[in-house]
C-alpha positions in Angstrom: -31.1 67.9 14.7 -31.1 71.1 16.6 -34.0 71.8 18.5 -35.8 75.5 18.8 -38.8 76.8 19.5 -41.3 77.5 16.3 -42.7 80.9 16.5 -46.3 80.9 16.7 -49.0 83.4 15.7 -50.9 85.9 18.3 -53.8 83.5 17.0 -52.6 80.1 18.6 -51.3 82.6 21.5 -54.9 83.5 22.2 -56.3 79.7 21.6 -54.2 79.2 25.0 -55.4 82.0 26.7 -58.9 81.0 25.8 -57.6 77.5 27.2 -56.4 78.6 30.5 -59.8 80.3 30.6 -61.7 76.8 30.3 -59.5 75.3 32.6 -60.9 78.1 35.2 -64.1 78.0 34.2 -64.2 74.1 35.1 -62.8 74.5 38.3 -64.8 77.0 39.4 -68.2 75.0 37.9 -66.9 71.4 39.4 -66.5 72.9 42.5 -69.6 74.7 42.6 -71.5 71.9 41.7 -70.0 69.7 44.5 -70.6 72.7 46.7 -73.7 72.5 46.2 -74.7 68.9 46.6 -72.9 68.9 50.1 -75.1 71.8 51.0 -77.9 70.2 50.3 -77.4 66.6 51.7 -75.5 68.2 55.0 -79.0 70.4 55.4 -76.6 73.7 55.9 -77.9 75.9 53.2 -80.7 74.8 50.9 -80.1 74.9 47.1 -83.1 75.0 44.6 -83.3 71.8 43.0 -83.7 73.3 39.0 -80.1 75.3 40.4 -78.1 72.3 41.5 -79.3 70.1 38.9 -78.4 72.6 36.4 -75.0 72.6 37.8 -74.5 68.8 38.0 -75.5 68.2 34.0 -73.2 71.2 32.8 -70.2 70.0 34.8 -71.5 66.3 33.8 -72.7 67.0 29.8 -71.7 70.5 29.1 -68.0 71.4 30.8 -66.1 68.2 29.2 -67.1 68.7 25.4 -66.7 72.8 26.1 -62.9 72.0 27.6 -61.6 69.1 25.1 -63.4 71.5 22.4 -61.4 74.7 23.4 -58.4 72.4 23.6 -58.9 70.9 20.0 -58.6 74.6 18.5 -55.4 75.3 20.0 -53.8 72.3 19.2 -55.2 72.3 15.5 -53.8 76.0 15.0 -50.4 75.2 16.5 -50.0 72.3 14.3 -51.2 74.0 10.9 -48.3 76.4 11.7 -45.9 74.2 13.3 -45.8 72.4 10.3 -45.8 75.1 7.6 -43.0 76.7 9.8 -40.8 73.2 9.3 -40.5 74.1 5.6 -38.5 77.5 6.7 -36.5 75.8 9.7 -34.7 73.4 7.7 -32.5 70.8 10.2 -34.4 72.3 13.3 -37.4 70.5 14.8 -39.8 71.9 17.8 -39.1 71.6 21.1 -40.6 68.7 23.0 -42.9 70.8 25.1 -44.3 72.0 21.0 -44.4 69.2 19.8 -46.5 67.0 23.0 -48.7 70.3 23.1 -49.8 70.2 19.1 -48.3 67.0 17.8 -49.4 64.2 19.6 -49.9 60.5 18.0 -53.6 61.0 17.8 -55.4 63.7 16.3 -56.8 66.6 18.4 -60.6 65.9 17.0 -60.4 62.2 18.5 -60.7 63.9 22.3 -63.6 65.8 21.3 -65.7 62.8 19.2 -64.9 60.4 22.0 -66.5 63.0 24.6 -69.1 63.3 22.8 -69.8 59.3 22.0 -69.3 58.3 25.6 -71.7 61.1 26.8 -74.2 60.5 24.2 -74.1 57.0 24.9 -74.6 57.8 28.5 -77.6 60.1 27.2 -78.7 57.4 25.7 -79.0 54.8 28.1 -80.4 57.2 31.1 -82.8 58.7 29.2 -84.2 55.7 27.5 -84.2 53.7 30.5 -86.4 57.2 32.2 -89.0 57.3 29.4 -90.9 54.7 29.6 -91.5 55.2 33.4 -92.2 58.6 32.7 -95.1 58.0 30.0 -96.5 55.0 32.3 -97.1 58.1 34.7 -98.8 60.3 32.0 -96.2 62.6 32.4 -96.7 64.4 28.5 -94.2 67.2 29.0 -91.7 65.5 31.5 -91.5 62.5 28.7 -91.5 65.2 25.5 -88.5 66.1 27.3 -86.8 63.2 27.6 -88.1 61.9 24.1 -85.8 65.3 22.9 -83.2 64.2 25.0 -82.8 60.8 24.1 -83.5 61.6 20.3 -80.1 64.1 20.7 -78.2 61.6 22.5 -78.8 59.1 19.4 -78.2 61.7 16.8 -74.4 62.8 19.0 -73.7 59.0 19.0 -74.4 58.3 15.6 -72.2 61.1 14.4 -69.2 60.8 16.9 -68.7 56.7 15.9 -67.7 57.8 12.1 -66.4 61.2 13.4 -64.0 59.0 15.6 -62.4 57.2 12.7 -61.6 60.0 10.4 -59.8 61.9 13.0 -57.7 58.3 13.7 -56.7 58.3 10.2 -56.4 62.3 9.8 -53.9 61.4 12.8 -52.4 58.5 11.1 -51.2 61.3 8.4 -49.9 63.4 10.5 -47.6 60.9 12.2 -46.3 60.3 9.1 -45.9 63.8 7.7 -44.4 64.0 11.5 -41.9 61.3 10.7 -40.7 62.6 7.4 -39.9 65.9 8.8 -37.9 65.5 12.2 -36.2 62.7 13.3 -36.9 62.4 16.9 -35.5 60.9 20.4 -37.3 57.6 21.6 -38.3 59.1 25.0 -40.4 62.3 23.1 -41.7 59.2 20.8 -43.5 58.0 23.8 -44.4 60.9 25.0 -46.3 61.2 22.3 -48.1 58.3 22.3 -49.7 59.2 25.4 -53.8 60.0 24.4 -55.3 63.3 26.0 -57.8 61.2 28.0 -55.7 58.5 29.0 -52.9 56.6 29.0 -51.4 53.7 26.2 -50.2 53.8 22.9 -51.7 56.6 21.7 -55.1 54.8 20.3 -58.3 54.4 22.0 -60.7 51.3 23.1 -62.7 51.1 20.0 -60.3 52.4 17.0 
């Protein structure tokens, strides 16, 4: 089966520019983050603490969902095309770096919901473990707070355990459709098996 590359829309094009714009972005917030908790515990430069706490919980909470998110799109528009362009490219499949890119094993939700479960389980378990001293102190707004927070965390966890298993079976049809279009070399088989966040057979802990 010959191998070319599938044209892809100025759409999916801009998906990866917006990409390489998150991958920036979180270089230039982890690094300003660690900057700034050096600074402060070498005594150099003093940081507010609402600045470098700010920093720590978007590169801890925010940056991870923001970057597997931005990365979900482009992979979900460049397999939507990828395979309505198979029906037009008869005897050609993708080439490997296409198909590792947009095809993978699992689907490109099951980054995102497992993000989201592991850091509202965190959530969770900080938070709840915080509030109780908090309202022993009479602290009413510092425990509002963290009664919000913990009350999200919940709601992200409850919805990312179900949201995790539609996207593992929304995968399982892809590999399937995969299979019955292109027929393809053992070694790009395993490559694809390789999860975003890690490294196995292409399923999470937990599936």
């Amino acid at each position: 089966m010959e191998t070319v590359e599938f044209p892809l829309s100025a759409r999916v094009r801009r998906a990866r520019q917006w990409l390489m714009v998150a991958n920036a972005a979180a270089v230039v917030l982890a690094g300003a983050a660690v900057a700034s908790v050096v600074a402060e515990a070498s005594g150099r430069m003093p940081v507010p603490r609402a600045v470098q706490a700010g920093l720590v919980l978007a590169t801890l909470f925010v940056l991870p969902v923001a970057w597997v998110g931005v990365r979900a799109i482009w992979a979900l528009r460049g397999r939507a095309e990828l395979f309505a362009a198979a029906q037009g490219h008869r005897r050609r499949r993708p080439t490997d770096r296409q198909l590792v890119d947009h095809l993978r094993d699992e689907h490109p939700l099951t980054p995102v919901w497992w993000t989201l479960a592991v850091l509202g389980g965190l959530g969770t378990l900080c938070l709840g473990f915080a509030l109780p001293f908090a309202l022993a102190e009479g602290a009413v707004l510092a425990g509002a707070l963290l009664g919000s927070g913990l009350a999200a965390s919940l709601t992200v966890l409850v919805l990312a355990v179900p949201g995790i298993r539609r996207a593992d079976r929304q995968g399982a049809l892809d590999r399937k459709r995969r299979s019955e279009l292109w027929t393809l070399p053992n070694a790009v088989e395993r490559r694809l098996t390789v999860p975003l966040l890690g490294t196995g057979d292409g399923s999470h802990a937990g599936t």
